[in-house]
Every structure is written in C-alpha cells, then in structure tokens.
C-alpha positions in Angstrom: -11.3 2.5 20.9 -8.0 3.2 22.8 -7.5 7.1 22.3 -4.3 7.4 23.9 -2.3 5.6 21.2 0.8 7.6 19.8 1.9 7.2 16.4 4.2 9.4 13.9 2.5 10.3 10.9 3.9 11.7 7.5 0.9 14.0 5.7 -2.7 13.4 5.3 -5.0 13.8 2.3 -8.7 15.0 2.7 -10.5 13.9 -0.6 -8.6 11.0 -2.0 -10.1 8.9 -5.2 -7.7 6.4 -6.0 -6.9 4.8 -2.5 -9.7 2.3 -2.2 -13.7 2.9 -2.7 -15.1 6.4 -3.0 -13.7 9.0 -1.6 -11.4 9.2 1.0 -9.2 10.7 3.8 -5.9 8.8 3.6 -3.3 9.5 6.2 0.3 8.8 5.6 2.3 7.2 8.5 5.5 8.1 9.2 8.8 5.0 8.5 9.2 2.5 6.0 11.4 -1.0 6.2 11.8 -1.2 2.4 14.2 0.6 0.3 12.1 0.6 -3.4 14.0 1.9 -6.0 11.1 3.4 -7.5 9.4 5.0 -4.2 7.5 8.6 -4.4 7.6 8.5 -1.1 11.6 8.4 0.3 11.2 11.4 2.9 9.2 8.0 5.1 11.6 6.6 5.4 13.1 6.9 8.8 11.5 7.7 12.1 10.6 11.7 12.0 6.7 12.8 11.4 5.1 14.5 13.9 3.5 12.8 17.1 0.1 12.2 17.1 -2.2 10.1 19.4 -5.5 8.1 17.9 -7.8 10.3 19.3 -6.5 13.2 18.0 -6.3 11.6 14.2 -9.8 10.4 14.6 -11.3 14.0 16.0 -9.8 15.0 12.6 -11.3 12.3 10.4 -14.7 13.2 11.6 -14.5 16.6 10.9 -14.6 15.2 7.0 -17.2 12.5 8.2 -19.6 14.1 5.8 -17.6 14.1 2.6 -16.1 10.6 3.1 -19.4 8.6 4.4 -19.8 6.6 1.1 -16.2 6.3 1.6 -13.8 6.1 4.2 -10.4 6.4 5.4 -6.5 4.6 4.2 -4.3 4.3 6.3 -0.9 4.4 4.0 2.8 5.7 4.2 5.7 4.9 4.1 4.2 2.0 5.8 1.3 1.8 7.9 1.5 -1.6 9.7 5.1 -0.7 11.1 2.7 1.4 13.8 0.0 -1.3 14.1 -1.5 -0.4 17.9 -1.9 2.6 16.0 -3.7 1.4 13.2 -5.6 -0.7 14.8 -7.1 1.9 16.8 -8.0 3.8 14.0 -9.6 1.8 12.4 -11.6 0.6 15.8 -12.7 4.3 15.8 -13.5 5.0 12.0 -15.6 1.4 12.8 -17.5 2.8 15.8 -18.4 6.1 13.7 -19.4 3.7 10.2 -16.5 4.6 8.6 -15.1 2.4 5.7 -11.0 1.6 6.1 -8.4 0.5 4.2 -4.8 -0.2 5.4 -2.3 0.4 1.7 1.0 -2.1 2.7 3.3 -3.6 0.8 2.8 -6.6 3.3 6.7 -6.2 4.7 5.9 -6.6 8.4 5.9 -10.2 10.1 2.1 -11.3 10.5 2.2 -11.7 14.0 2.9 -8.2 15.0 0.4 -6.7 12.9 -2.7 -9.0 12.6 -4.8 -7.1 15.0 -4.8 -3.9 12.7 -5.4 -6.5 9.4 -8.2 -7.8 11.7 -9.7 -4.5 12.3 -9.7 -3.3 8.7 -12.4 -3.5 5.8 -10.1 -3.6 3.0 -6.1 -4.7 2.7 -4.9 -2.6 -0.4 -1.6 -5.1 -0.8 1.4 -3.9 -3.1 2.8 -7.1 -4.6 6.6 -5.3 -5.1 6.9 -8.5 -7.6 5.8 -12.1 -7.4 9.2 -13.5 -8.0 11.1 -13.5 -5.0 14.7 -12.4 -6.3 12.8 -9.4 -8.2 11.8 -8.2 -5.2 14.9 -8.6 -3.8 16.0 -6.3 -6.5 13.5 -3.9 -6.0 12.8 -3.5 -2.5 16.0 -5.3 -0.8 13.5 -8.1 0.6 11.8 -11.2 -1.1 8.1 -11.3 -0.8 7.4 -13.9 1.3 5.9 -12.0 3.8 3.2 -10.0 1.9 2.3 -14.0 0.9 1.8 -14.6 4.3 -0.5 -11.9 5.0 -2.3 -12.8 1.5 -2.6 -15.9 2.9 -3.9 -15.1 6.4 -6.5 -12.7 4.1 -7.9 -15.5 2.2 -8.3 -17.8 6.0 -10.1 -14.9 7.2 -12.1 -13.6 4.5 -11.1 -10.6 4.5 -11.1 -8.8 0.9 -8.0 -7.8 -1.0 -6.9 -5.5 -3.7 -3.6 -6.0 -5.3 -1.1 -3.5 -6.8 2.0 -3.6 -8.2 3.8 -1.1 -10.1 5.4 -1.9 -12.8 9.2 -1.0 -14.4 10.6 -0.8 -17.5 13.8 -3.6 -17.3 11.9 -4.9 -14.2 8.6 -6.0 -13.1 7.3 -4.4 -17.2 7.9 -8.2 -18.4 5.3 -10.6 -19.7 6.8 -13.4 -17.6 6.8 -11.3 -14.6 3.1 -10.1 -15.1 2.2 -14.3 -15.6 3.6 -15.3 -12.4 2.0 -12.6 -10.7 -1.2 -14.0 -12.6 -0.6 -18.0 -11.7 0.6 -16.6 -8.3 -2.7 -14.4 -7.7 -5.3 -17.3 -9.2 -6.0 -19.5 -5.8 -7.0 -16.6 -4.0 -10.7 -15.7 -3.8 -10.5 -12.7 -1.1 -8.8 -10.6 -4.2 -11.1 -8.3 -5.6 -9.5 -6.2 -7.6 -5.8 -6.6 -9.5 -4.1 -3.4 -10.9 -1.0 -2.9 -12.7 0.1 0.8 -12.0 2.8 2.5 -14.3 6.3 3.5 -13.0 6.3 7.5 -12.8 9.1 10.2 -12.1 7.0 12.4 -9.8 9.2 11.4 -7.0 12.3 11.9 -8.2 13.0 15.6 -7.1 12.2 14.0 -3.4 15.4 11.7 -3.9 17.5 14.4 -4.9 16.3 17.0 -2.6 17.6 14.1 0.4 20.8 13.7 -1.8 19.8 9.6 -2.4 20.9 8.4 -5.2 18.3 7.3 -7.5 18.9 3.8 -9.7 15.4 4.9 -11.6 16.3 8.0 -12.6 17.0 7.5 -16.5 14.3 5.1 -16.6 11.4 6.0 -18.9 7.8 5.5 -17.7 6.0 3.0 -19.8 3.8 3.6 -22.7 0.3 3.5 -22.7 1.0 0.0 -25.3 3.4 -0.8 -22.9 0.9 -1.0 -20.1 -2.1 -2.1 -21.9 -0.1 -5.7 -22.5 0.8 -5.9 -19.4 -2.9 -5.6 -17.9 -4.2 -7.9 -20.4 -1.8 -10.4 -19.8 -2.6 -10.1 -16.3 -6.3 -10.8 -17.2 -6.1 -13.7 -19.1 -6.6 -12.1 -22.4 -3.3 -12.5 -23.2 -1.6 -16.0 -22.7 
C-alpha cells in the first residue's frame, strides 16, 4: 500500500449498518460532479475537506479493526471515485489488514480513470440516479451512461454489485421507471442485492444553510404504500 497518497475527505462514521455488510467505518470523501436535486449531502460538493494522506486514514480505520472485522470499511461522499489513487490505496490497505470494502458511487466518473480503485474493492454499492437516461438528466444534470459502463465492466470482472436508487415522488416514484430499472438490471448476474430507498427531507436544512435553492423542497416523501409498490414491482411481483 502506497501511504503517502493525499486525499480530501468530508466526515467519517465509526459504526455504520446500512452501508454494505455488517458493520462498518465509512468515510466520506470530499467533491462531487453531480448536482442531485435530492442530495443530503450538498456541503461535498466542491473541493474543501480537510487533507489527509492514506496512511493516516488507514492508522484510523485500524483503531476500529475490532468492531468492524465481520465488517469493513465504505468509502462514500460526495463521491469517492473522483479521488481514486486515493481509494485505491485504501482499500489496498484495509485488504492487507483482512478488512472488507466497499466503494458507494453513483458511477459518474469515466471508467478509465477509476478502475484501479473498482479493481481493488470487494463490493461496488452503485446508485442507479435512474435507468432512463433523460431522468437522470433531470435529476443529476448527467445521463447514466457511465454508471452502465462501470456495471458493465463489474459483470466482465466478476466483481459483485449492489444497486440503489432512491426514489421521488413526480420522478423516479413511477411504475414505468421502477420496470426499466427492472428490464435494465435483469442481464446482470454480479448484482446481489437491488434496493429502492425513499426520498427524505433530512438534508434540506444543509441546502438552505449554503443558500442553494432546493427544487425538492415541497416534495413529500413517499408512503410506506407508496414504496412497497414500487419494490415489488422491482421484484417481479408486480408486472
């Protein structure tokens, strides 16, 4: 593991449970290239953080080694694979100490300048924004193409997957958006696991504290009928 790599992180969480297996110490990186209309995270935006190197990161993840064994460590954000060397070496040291890892992307960053940290990982936690390419446009100012890409490059190499997407009332909360992200999905064995997660609010006083206008902000959160059509639609139990 190259120790010397700097990177800008965000925030880190010691006992995370909903980040990928078990529990886990998930660290936030620092700048984002999407603009989601429904992010909890807006203050990743731009570059800022504070300046970290790999070794420095890792000497802190193994002070938890204990409580995340059966677990690991995510690498999240804002987005992760816009600091790949850094990532990459992460996750070359949680490997040399038998630590699980996950990188959570939304799959924005062109393949070739992030494959070595894909490579490195256990797990790719991808954030399908939508599976039509003008809704993602809409929600994220970018089509999806290249989060197909790096599902693509997943299923080549083996390497296992687990798919989000969060879904909005008016947006992505439709059945025909939830079937094409089914039909879409179907071909590709290296996905594990496929969850639809419900818009929320939480974020909103972040938007307004930075003075960003928020397009979301009258939207209501879907109901719990809401949200259980939508995941059964996505599982076939619904055609």
């Amino acid at each position: 593991m190259d120790t010397n790599v700097i990177g800008r992180i965000h925030s880190h969480e010691t006992f995370g449970a909903l980040d990928g297996p078990g529990l886990r110490y998930v660290l936030f990186l620092q700048g984002c290239g999407l603009r989601c209309l429904y992010c909890h995270n807006p203050d990743t935006w731009v570059c800022g953080g504070k300046e970290v190197t790999s070794g420095e990161v890792l000497v802190d993840i193994l002070g938890y080694r204990n409580f995340i064994r059966s677990g690991g460590v995510t690498f999240s954000g804002g987005e992760p694979l816009l600091q790949p060397e850094f990532v990459e070496a992460l996750c070359r040291g949680c490997r040399e100490n038998r630590l699980h890892t996950a990188i959570d992307t939304a799959g924005a960053v062109d393949l070739e300048k992030c494959r070595g940290a894909v490579d490195a990982a256990d797990l790719i936690i991808l954030d399908i924004k939508s599976a039509d390419p003008e809704m993602c446009i809409k929600l994220t100012g970018e089509d999806n193409r290249r989060a197909f890409e790096l599902l693509d490059h997943c299923q080549s190499i083996g390497k296992p997957v687990w798919i989000r997407q969060v879904v909005v009332p008016g947006y992505t909360l439709a059945d025909e958006q939830v079937r094409l992200l089914r039909e879409k999905l179907r071909p590709y064995t290296c996905v594990e696991k496929t969850a639809l997660l419900p818009f929320h609010r939480m974020g909103l006083y972040k938007w307004e504290n930075l003075g960003i206008p928020c397009q979301l902000a009258e939207v209501s959160e879907p109901t719990e009928i809401e949200l259980r059509r939508a995941t059964d639609i996505l599982e076939g139990k619904i055609r």
